[in-house]
N, C-alpha and C positions, 0 to 999 in steps of 0.2 A: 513510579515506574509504569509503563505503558508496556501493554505485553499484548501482541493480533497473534492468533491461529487460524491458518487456511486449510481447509480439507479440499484437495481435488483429486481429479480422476481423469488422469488423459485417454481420448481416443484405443489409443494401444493396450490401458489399463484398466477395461470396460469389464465389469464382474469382480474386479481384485478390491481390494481394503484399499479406502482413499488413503493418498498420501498427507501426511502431515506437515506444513511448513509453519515454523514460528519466527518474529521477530520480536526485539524488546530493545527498548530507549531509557536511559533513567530521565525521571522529570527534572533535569534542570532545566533554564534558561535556554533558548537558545538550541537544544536538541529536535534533531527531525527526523521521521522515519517514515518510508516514502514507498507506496505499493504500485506495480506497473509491470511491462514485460523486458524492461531493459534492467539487465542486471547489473551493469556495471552502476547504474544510479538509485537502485530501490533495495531495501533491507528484505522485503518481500515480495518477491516474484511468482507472479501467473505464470501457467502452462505456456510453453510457445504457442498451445494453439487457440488459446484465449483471444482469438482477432479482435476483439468488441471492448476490450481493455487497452488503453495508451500507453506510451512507452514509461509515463510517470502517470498513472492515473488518481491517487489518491496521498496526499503529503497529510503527515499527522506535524506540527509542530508544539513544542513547548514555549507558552507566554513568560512573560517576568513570571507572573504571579504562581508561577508552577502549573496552571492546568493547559489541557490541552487542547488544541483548535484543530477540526477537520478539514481541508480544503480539497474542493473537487477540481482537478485543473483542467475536464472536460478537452481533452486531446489540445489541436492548435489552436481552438478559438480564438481570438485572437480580445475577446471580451474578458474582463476582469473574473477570474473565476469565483464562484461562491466561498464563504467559508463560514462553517459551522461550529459553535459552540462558544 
């Protein structure tokens, strides 16, 4: 199981208790859980005003082997992105 917590604090929510967002993936095969500002394609979503994060900016997937690989997808580049782990 992969499980991310993001603490933010918008603009608007300057001095309040960050907000809390969590997502979680089980490790099978083939499972992906994907951080960015579009929500219609990421399990965790930045503040809209996160301008400096892409609309998919970080894809966690799961290998055969059950662990799991970072990939940075660096906005449109249009270069192979990195991937970790």
């Amino acid at each position: 199981m992969l499980e991310l917590t993001m603490a933010a604090v918008s603009a608007a929510e300057a001095g309040a208790t960050a907000g809390m967002l969590m997502a979680d993936a089980p490790s099978e095969p083939g499972a992906v859980l994907r951080v960015g500002r579009d929500k219609s394609m990421c399990r965790l979503s930045t503040p809209d005003d996160w301008l400096f994060v892409s609309r998919v900016h970080l894809e966690f997937g799961c290998a055969p082997d059950g662990t799991w690989r970072l990939t940075w997808l660096r906005g449109s580049s249009p270069n192979r992105p990195p991937t970790y782990g």
